[in-house]
N, C-alpha and C positions, 0 to 999 in steps of 0.2 A: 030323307034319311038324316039323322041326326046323332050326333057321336057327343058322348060328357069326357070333359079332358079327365084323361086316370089319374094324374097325379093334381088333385084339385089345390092341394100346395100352392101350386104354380099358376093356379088361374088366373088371369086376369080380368077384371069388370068393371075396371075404371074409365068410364067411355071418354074423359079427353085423353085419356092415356093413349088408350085406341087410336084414336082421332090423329093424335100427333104424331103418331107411329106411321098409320098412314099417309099420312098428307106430308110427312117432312123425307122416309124412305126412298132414297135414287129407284134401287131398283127392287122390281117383285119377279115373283117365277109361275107364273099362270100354267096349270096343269093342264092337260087334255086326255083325252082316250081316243085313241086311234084301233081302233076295232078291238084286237083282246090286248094291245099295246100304249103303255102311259106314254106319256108327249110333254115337254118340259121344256117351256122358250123364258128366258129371261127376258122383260121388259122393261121400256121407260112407262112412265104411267102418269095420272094427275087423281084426285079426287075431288068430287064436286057433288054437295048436295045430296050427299049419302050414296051416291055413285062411284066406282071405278072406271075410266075411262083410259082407254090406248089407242094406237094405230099403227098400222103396217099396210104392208103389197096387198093390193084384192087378190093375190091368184099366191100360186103355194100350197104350202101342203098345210099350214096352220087355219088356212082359210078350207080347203077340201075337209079338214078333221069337225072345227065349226060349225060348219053348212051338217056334216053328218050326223053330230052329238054336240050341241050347243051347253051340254052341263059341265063347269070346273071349278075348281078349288084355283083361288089366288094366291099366294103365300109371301108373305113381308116377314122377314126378319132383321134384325141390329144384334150384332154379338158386342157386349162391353166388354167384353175382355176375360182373362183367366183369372180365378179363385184358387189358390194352391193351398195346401195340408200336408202336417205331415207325413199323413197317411197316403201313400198314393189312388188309394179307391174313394177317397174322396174330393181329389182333385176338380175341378168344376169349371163349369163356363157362364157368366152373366151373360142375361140375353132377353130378349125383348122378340116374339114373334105372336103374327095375327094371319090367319087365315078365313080366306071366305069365298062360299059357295053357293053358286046360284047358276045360272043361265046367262048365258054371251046373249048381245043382243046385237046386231050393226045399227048404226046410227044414223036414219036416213034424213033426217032434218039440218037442214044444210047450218043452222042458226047455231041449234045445239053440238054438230059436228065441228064449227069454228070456236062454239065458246071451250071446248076441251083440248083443241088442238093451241087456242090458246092460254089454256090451261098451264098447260106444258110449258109451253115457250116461257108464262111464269115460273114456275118451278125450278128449268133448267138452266135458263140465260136470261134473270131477273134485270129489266133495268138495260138489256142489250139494244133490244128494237125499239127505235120512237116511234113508230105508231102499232095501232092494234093489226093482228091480221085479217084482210080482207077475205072475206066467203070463195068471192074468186078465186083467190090463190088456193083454198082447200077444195073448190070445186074440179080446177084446170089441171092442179100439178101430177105432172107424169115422173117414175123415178128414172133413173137413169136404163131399167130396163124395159121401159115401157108401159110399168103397172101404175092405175091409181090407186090413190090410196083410201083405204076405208077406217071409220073410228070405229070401233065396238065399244059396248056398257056393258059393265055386271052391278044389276043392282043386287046386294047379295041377298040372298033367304036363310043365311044365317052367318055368323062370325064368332069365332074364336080366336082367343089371345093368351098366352101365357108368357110368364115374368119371372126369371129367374134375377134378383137382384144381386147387386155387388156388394161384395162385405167388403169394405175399403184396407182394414187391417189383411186382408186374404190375397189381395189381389196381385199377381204376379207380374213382375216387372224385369227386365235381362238381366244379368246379375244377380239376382236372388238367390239364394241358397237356404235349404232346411237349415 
């Protein structure tokens, strides 16, 4: 199924725009369907090689939804901040979001499941660990309540992005007043 952004205005299709949106984003909100019910987990994430990749607990309920309906929508957004007018119905928000949907996959290759998980470790704690992490550790480790953990992919099957840009004279700042 495939949706056209309504306000084409806003589209975006500048793919290192994309790209950098991605790949620089803390955190995304992976959608799910839990039978006639949406499901909405905020995540850490990496991207690699036109893939989405994360990890969590094998057991849970985001893994039970998963295993049932492996289809989601991922969703990255950056808000830059507020655009003000004097008009209050025009008041506005710069912003920068990308969505994409496709099929979770788990990641049973031990090789590919450490090169994501240190992915991560780039992303979030650059420059932290001196060495790379070993397979083992992503093989063995238990959390503290006993699950291991598993990596999931979304390669997506399609991606959407819209860009609300910042009018610099607009932009709203404490103290501002009409």
């Amino acid at each position: 199924m495939s949706y056209e952004i309504r306000n084409q205005k806003l589209a975006c299709t500048d793919q290192a725009l994309i790209e950098q949106l991605i790949s620089n984003t803390r955190t995304g909100y992976l959608g799910l369907t839990d039978g006639d019910h949406p499901y909405v987990v905020p995540l850490n994430y990496t991207w690699m090689n036109g893939s989405l990749y994360f990890h969590g607990a094998a057991a849970g309920r985001k893994i039970e939804i998963i295993r049932e309906n492996p289809h989601c929508c991922f969703t990255i957004a950056e808000d830059y901040g507020t655009m003000v007018s004097p008009i209050p119905a025009k008041t506005d928000t710069a912003y920068m979001s990308v969505m994409l949907f496709g099929q979770l996959q788990a990641v049973t290759d031990i090789t590919e499941a450490t090169a994501a998980m240190q992915g991560m470790l780039d992303k979030y704690v650059p420059g932290y660990y001196d060495k790379k992490l070993a397979q083992t550790h992503v093989e063995k480790y238990q959390s503290s309540l006993g699950s291991y953990t598993m990596v999931f992919k979304l390669t997506p099957s399609e991606v959407t992005a819209k860009e609300n840009k910042m009018v610099e004279e607009a932009r709203f700042y404490p103290g501002r007043r009409v």
